[in-house]
VODO-675511 format. One record per atom (N, C-alpha, C, O): residue in one letter; z, x, y. Coordinates in steps of 0.1 Angstrom, whole numbers, padded with zeros to 4 digits, always signed. Example, Ala and Ser with C-alpha at 12.3 -4.5 7.8 and 13.67 -1.06 7.14 Angstrom:
A+0078+0132-0057;A+0078+0123-0045;A+0078+0132-0033;A+0085+0142-0033;S+0071+0128-0022;S+0071+0137-0011;S+0079+0129+0000;S+0080+0134+0011;
This chain:
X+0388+1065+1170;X+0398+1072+1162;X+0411+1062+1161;X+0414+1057+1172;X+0420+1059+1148;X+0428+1055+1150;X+0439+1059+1156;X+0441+1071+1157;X+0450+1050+1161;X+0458+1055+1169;X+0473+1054+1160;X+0472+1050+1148;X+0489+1059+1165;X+0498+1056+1155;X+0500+1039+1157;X+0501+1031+1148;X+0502+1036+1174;X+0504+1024+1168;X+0497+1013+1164;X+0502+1002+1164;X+0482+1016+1160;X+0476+1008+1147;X+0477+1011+1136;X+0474+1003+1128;X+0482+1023+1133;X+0487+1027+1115;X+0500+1018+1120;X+0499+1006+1117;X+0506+1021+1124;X+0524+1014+1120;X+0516+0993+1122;X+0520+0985+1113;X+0508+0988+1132;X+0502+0976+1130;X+0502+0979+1115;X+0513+0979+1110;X+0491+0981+1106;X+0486+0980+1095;X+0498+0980+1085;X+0502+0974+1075;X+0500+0989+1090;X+0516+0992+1080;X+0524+0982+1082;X+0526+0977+1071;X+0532+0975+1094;X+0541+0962+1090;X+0533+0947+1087;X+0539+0937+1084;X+0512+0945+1088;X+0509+0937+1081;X+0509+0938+1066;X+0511+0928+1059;X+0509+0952+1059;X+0508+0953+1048;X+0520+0956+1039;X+0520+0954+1027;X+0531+0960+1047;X+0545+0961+1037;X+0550+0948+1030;X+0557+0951+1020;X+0549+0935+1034;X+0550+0929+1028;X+0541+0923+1012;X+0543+0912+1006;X+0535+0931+1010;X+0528+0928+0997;X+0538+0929+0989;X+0547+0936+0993;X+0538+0924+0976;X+0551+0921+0964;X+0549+0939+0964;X+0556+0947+0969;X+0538+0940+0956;X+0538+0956+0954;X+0547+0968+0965;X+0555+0977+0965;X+0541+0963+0970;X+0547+0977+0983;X+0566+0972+0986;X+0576+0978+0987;X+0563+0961+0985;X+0581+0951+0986;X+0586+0960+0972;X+0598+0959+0973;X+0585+0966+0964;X+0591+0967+0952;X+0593+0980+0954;X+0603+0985+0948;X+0583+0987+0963;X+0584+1000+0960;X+0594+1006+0974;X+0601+1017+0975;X+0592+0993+0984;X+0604+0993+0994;X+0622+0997+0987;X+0630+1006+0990;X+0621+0988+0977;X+0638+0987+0975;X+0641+0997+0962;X+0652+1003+0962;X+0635+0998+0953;X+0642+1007+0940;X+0644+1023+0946;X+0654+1029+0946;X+0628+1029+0955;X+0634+1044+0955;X+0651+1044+0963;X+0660+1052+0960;X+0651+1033+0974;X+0663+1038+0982;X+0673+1036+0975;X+0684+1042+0979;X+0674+1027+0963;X+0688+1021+0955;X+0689+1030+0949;X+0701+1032+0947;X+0679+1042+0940;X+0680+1048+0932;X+0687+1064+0945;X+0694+1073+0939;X+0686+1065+0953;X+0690+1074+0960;X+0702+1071+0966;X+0711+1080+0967;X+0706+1058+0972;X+0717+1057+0973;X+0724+1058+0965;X+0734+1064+0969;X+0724+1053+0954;X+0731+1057+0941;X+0737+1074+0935;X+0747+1078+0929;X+0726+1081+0939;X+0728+1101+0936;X+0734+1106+0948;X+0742+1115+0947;X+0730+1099+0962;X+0746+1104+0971;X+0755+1098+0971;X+0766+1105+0971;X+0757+1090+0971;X+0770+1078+0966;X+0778+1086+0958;X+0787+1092+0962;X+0773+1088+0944;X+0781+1094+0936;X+0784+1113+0938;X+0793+1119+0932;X+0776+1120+0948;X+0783+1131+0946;X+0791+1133+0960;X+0796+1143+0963;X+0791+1122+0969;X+0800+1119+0978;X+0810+1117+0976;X+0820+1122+0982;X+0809+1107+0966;X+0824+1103+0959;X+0832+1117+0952;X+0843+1123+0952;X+0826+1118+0949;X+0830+1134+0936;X+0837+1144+0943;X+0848+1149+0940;X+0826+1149+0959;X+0830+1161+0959;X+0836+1159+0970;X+0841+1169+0975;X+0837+1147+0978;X+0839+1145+0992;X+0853+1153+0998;X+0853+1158+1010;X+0863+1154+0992;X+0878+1159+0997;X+0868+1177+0997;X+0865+1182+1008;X+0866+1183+0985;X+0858+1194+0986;X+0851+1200+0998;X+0854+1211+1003;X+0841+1193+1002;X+0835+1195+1011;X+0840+1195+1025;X+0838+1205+1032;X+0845+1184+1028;X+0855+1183+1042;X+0861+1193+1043;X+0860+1199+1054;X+0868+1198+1033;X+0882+1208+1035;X+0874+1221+1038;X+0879+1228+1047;X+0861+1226+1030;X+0850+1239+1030;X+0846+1237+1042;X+0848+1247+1049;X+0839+1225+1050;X+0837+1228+1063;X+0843+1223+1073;X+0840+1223+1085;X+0852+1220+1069;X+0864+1220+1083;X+0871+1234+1085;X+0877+1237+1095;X+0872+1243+1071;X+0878+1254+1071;X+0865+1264+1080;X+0869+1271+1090;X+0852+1264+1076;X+0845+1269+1084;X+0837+1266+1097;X+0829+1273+1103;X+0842+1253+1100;X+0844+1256+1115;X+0855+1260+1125;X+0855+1266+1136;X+0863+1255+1118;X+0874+1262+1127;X+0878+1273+1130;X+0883+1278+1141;X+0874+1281+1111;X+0872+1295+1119;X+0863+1298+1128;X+0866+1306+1136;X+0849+1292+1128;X+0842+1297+1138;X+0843+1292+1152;X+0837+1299+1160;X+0849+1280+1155;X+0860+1279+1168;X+0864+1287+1173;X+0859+1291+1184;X+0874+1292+1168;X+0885+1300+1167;X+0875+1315+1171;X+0877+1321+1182;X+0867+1319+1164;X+0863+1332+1166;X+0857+1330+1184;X+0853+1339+1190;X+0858+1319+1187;X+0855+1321+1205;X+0865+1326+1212;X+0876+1321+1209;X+0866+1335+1222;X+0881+1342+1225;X+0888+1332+1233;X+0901+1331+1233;X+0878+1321+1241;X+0887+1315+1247;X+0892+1303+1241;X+0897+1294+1248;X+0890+1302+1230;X+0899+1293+1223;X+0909+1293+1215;X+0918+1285+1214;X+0908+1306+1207;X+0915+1316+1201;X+0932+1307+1201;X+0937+1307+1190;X+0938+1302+1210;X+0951+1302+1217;X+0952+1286+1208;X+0962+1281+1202;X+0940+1281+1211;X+0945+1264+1206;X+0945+1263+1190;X+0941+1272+1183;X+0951+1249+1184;X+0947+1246+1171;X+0939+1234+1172;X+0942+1223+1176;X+0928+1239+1166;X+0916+1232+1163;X+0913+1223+1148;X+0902+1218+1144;X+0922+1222+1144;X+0924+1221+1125;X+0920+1205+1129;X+0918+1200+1118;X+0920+1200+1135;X+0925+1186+1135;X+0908+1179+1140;X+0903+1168+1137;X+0904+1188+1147;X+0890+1183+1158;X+0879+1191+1147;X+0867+1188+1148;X+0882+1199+1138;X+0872+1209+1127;X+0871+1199+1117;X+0860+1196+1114;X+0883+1192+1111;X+0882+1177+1099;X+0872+1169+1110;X+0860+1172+1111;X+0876+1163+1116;X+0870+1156+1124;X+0852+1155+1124;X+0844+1147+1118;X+0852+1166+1132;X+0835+1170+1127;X+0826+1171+1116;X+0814+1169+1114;X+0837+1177+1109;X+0832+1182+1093;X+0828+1165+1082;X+0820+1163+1072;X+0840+1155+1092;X+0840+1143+1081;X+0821+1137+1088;X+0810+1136+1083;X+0827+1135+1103;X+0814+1129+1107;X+0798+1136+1108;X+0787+1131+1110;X+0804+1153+1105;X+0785+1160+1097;X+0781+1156+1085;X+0769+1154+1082;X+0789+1153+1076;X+0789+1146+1064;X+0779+1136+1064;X+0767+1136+1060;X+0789+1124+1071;X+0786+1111+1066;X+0770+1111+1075;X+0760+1108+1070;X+0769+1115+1086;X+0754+1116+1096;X+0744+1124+1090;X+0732+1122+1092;X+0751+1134+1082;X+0736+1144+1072;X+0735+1135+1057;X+0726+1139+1050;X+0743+1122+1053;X+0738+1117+1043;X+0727+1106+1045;X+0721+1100+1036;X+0727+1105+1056;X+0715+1092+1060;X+0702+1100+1060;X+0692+1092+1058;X+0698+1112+1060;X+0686+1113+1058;X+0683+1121+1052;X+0672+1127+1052;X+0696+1125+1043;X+0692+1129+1027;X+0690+1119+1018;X+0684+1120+1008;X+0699+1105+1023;X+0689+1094+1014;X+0678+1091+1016;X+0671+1088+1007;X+0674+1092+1029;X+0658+1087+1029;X+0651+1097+1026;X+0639+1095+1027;X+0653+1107+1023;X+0645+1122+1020;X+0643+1118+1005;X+0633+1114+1000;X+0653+1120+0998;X+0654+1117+0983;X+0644+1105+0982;X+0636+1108+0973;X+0643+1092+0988;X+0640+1079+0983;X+0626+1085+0986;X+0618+1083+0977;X+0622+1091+0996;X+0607+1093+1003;X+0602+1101+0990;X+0592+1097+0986;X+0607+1114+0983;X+0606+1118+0973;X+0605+1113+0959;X+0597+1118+0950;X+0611+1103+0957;X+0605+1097+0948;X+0600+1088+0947;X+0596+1085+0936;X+0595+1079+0963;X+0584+1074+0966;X+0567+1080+0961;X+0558+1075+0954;X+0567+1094+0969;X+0561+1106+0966;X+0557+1108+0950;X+0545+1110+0947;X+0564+1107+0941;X+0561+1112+0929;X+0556+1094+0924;X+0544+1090+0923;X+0563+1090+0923;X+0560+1074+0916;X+0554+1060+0926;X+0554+1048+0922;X+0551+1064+0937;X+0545+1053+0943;X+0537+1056+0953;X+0531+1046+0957;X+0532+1068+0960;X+0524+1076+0966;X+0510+1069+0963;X+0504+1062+0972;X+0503+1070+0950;X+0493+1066+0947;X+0487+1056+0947;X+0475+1054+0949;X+0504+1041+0942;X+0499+1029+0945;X+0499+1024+0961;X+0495+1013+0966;X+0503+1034+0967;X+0502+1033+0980;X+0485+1034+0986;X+0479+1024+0991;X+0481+1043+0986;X+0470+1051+0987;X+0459+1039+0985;X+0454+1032+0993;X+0458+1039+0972;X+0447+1025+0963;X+0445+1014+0974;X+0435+1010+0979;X+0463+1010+0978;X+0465+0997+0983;X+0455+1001+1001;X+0445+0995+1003;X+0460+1009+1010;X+0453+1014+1022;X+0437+1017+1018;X+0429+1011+1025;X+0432+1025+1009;X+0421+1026+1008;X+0411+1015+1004;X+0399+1016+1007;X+0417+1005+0997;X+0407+0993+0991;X+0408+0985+1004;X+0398+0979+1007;X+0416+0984+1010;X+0420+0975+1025;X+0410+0978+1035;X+0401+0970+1039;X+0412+0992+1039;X+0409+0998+1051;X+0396+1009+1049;X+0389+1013+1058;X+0395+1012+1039;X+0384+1023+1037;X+0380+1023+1025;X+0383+1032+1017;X+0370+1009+1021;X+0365+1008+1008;X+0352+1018+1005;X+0350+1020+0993;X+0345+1023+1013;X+0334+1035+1009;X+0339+1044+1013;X+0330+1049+1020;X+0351+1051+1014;X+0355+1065+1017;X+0355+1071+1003;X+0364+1068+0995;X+0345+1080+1001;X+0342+1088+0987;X+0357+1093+0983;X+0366+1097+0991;X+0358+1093+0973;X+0371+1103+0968;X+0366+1112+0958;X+0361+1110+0947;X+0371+1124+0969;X+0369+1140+0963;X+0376+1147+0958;X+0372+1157+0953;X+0390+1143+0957;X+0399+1144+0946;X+0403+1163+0949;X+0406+1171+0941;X+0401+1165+0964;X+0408+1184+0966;X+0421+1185+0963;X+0426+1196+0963;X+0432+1174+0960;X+0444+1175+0954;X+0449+1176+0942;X+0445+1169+0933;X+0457+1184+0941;X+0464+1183+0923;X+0482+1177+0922;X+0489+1174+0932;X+0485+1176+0909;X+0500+1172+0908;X+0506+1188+0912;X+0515+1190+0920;X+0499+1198+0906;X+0505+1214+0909;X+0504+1215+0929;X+0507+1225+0936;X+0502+1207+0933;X+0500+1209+0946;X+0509+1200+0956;X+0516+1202+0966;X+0505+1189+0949;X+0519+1180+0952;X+0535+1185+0951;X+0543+1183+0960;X+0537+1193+0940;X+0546+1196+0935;X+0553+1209+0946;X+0563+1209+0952;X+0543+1219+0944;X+0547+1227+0956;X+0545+1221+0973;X+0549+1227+0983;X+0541+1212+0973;X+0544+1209+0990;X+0556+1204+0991;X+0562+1207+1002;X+0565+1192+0980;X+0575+1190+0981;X+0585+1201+0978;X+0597+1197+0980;X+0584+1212+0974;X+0593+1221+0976;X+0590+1229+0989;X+0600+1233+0995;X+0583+1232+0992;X+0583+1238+1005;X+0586+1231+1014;X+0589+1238+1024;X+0586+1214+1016;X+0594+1207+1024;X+0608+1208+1020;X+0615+1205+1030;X+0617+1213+1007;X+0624+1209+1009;X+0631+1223+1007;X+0643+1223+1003;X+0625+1238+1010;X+0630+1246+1015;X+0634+1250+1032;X+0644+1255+1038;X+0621+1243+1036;X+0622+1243+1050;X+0632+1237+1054;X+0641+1243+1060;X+0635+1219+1050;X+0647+1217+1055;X+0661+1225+1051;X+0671+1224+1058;X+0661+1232+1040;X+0674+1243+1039;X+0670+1251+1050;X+0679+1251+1058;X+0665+1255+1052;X+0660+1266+1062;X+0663+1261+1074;X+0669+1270+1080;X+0663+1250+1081;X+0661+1245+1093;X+0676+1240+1093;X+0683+1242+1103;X+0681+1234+1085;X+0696+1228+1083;X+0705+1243+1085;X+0714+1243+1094;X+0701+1255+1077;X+0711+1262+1082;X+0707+1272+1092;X+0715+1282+1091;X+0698+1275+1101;X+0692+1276+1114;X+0705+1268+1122;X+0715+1273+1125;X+0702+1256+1123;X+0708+1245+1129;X+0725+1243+1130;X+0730+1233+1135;X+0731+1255+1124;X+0740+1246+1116;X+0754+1254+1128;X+0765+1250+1124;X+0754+1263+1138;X+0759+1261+1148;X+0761+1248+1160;X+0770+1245+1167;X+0753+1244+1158;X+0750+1233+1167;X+0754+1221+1162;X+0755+1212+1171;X+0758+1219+1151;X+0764+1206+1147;X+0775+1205+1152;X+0778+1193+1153;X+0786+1212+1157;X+0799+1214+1164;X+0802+1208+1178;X+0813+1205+1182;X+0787+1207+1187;X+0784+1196+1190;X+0780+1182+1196;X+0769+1181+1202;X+0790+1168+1194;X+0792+1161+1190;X+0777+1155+1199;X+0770+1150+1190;X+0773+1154+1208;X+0760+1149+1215;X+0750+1153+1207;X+0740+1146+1210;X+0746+1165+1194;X+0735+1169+1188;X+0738+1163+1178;X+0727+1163+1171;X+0748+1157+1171;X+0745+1151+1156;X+0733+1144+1155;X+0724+1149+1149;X+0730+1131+1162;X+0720+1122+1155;X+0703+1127+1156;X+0693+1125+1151;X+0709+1140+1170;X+0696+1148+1174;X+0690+1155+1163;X+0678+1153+1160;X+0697+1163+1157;X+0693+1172+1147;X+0689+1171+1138;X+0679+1178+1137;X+0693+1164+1127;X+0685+1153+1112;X+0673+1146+1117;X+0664+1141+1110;X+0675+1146+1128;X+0656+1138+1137;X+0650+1145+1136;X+0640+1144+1129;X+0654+1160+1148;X+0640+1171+1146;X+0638+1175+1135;X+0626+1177+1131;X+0652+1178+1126;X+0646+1184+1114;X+0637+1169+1104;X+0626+1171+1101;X+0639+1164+1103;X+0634+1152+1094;X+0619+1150+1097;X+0609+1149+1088;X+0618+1149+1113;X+0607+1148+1117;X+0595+1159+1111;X+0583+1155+1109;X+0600+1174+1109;X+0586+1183+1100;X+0588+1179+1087;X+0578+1174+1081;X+0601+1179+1079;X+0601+1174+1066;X+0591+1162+1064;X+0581+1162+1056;X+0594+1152+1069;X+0591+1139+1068;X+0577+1137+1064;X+0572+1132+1053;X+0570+1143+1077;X+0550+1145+1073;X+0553+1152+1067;X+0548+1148+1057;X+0559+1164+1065;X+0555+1174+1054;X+0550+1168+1039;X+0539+1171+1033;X+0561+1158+1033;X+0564+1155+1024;X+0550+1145+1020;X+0542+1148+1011;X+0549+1133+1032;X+0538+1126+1029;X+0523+1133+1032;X+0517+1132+1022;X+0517+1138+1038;X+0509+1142+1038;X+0498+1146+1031;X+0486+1143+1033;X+0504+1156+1020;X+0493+1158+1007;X+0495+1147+0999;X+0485+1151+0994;X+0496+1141+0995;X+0496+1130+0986;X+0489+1120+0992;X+0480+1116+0986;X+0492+1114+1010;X+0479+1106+1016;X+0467+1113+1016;X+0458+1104+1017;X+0464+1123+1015;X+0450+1125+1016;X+0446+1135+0997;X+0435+1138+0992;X+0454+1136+0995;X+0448+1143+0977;X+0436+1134+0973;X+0425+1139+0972;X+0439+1122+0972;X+0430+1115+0964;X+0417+1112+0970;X+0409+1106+0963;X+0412+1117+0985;X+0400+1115+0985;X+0391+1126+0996;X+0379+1128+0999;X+0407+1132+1001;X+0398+1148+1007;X+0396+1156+1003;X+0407+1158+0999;X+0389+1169+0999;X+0386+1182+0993;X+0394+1189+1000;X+0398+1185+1010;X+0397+1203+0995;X+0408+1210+1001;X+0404+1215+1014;X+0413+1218+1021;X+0393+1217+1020;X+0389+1220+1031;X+0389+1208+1042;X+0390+1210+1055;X+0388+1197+1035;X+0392+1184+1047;X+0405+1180+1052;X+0410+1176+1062;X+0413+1184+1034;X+0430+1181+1039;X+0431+1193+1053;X+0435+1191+1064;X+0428+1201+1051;X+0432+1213+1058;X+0432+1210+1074;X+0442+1209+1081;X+0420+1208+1077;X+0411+1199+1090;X+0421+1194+1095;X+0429+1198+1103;X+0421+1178+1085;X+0427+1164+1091;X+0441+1166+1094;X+0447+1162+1105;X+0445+1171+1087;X+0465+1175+1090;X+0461+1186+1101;X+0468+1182+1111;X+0455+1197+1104;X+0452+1202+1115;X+0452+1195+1128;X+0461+1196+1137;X+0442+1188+1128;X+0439+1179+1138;X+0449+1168+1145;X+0451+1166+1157;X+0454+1163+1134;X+0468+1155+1135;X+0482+1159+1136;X+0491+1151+1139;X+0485+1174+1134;X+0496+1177+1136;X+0510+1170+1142;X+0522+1170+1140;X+0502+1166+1151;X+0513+1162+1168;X+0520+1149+1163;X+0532+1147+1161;X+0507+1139+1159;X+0508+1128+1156;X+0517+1130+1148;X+0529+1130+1153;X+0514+1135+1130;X+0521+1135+1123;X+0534+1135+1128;X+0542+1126+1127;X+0537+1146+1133;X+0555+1150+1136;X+0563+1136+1142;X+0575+1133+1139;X+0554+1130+1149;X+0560+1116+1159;X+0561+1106+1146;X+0572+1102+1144;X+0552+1104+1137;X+0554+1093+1128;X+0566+1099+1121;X+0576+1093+1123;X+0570+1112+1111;X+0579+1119+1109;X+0591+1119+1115;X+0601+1115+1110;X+0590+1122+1124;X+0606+1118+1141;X+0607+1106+1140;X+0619+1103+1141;X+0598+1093+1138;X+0599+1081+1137;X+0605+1072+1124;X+0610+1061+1121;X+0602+1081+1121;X+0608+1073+1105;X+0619+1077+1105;X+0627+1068+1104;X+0626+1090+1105;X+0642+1092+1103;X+0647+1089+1114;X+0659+1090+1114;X+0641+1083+1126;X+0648+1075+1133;X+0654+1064+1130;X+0664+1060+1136;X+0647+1059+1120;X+0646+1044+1114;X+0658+1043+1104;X+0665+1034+1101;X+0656+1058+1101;X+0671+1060+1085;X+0685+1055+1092;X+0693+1051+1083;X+0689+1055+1105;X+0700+1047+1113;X+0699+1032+1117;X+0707+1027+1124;X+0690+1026+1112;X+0691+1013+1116;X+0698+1003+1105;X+0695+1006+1093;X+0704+0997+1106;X+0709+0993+1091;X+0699+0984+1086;X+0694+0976+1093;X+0696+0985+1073;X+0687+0973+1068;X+0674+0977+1069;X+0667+0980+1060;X+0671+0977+1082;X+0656+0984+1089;X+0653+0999+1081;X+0642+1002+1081;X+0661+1007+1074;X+0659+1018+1074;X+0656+1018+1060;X+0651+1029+1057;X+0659+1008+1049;X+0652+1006+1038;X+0639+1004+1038;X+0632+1004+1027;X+0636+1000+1051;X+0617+0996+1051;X+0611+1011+1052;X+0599+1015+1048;X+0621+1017+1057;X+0614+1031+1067;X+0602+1038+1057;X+0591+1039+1062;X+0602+1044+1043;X+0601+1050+1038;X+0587+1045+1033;X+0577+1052+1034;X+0584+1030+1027;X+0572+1029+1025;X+0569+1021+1035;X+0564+1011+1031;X+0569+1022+1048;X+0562+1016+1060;X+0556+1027+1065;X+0544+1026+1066;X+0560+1040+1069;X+0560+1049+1071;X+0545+1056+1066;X+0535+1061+1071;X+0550+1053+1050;X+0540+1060+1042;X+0526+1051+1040;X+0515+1056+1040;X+0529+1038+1040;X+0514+1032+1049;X+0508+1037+1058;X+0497+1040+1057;X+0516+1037+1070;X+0510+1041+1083;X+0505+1058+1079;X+0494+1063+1083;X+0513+1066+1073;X+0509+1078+1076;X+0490+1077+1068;X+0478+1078+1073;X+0493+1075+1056;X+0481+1073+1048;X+0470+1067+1056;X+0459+1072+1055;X+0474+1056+1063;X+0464+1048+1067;X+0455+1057+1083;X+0443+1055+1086;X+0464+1064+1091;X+0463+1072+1099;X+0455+1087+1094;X+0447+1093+1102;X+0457+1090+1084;X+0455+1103+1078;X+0436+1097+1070;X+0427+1104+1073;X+0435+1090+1065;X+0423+1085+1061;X+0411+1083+1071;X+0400+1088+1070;X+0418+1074+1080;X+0411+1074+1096;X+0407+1086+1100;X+0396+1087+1104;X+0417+1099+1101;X+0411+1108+1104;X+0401+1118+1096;X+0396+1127+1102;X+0398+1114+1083;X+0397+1121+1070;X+0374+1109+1075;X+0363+1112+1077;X+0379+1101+1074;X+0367+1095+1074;X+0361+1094+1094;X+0351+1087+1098;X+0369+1101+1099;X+0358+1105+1114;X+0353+1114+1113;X+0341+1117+1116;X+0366+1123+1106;X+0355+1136+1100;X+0343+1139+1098;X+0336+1147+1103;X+0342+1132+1086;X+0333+1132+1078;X+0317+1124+1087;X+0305+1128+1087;X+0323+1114+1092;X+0310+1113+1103;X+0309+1122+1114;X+0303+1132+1109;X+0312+1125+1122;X+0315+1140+1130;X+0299+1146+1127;X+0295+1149+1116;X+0288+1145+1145;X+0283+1150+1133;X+0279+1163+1135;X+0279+1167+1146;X+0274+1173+1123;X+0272+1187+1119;X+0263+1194+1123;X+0256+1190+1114;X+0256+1202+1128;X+0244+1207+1130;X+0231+1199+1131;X+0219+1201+1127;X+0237+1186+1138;X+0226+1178+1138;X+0221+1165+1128;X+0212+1156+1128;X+0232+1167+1118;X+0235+1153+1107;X+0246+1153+1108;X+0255+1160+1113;X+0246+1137+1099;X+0256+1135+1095;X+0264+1133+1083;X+0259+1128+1073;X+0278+1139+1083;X+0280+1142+1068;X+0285+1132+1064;X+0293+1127+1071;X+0282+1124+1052;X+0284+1116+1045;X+0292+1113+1036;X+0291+1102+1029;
């Protein structure tokens, strides 16, 4: 069985292809570009909305009640900002990785690493479509779950990790295995891999803090995950059955 760190091997021999290099730099330019601009726009906005609600929620502790906190609420409010935009850029870029480069990903791992893995094609675009929204309800879901705890200051970098980490596989996932598992194998292999998955997931928005390094994150990531997720997709399928083997 493959392991993660021979998907992430495979994945930094293979990110350097022109192809995969191209599909490295436009999603994240094209995402840094859509938070850039509504940072710029709404930034005084937003500071002022959540510095006003943390402080009230400071303040609603009795034994603080006595101090002014206005000053330590900006504070936090600027640095949840700028620390929740790092992996809403890589979320966005991984998303439109996902819609427009997912596939040439896939082609590229499968002709490499698993040139007779039949493709059964149990994925659709209607399926794609709803897993990225269900990733990206959950992270609303999990963001405002979480959203006591940003106050703080030791859980910032913590929190965009665990949460990133289920989004993260979430996102890649069906799209690495659509194109050659039936819906009853995706189901399996992501079963089976769960754990893994989350660590490659936790690992990659770890990566969204590195400077430079974190522009790789998104299609290195999505190598390894694909290339990891196939491995498992094709043990399966030898695994064997009531005495054969499935083919």
């Amino acid at each position: 069985m493959t392991t993660i760190p021979q998907s992430l091997l495979f994945a930094l021999g293979n990110v350097v292809h022109p192809r995969m290099l191209w599909l490295m730099l436009w999603p994240v330019v094209v995402a840094l570009a859509i938070w850039g601009a509504v940072a710029i726009a709404f930034w005084t906005q937003l500071v002022a909305t959540l510095a006003a609600f943390i402080n009230e929620w400071l303040l609603s502790a009795q034994f603080l009640a006595s101090y002014d906190l206005s000053a330590w609420a900006l504070f936090v409010a600027k640095g949840m900002i700028l620390i929740g935009l790092v992996p809403l850029i890589q979320l966005t870029a991984l998303l439109i990785l996902g819609v427009f480069g997912m596939q040439a990903m896939v082609d590229h791992v499968a002709r490499r690493a698993y040139p007779g893995l039949a493709r059964r094609q149990g994925g659709s675009f209607a399926g794609s479509v709803w897993n990225s929204v269900v990733a990206l309800l959950g992270l609303a879901g999990l963001g405002l779950l979480s959203l006591p705890l940003w106050v703080f200051p030791p859980l910032w970098p913590l929190i965009p990790v665990a949460i990133l980490g289920w989004v993260n596989q979430r996102v890649l996932r069906y799209d690495a295995l659509a194109e050659h598992g039936d819906a009853q194998e995706m189901a399996q292999v992501i079963r089976n891999a769960r754990r893994s998955l989350y660590v490659l997931g936790a690992l990659l928005a770890l990566m969204a803090y590195i400077p430079l390094v974190g522009f790789l994150a998104p299609v290195l990531f999505g190598l390894a995950m694909i290339h990891y997720l196939l491995a498992g997709l094709q043990a399966l399928r030898e695994a064997p059955v009531e005495g054969r083997v499935i083919g």
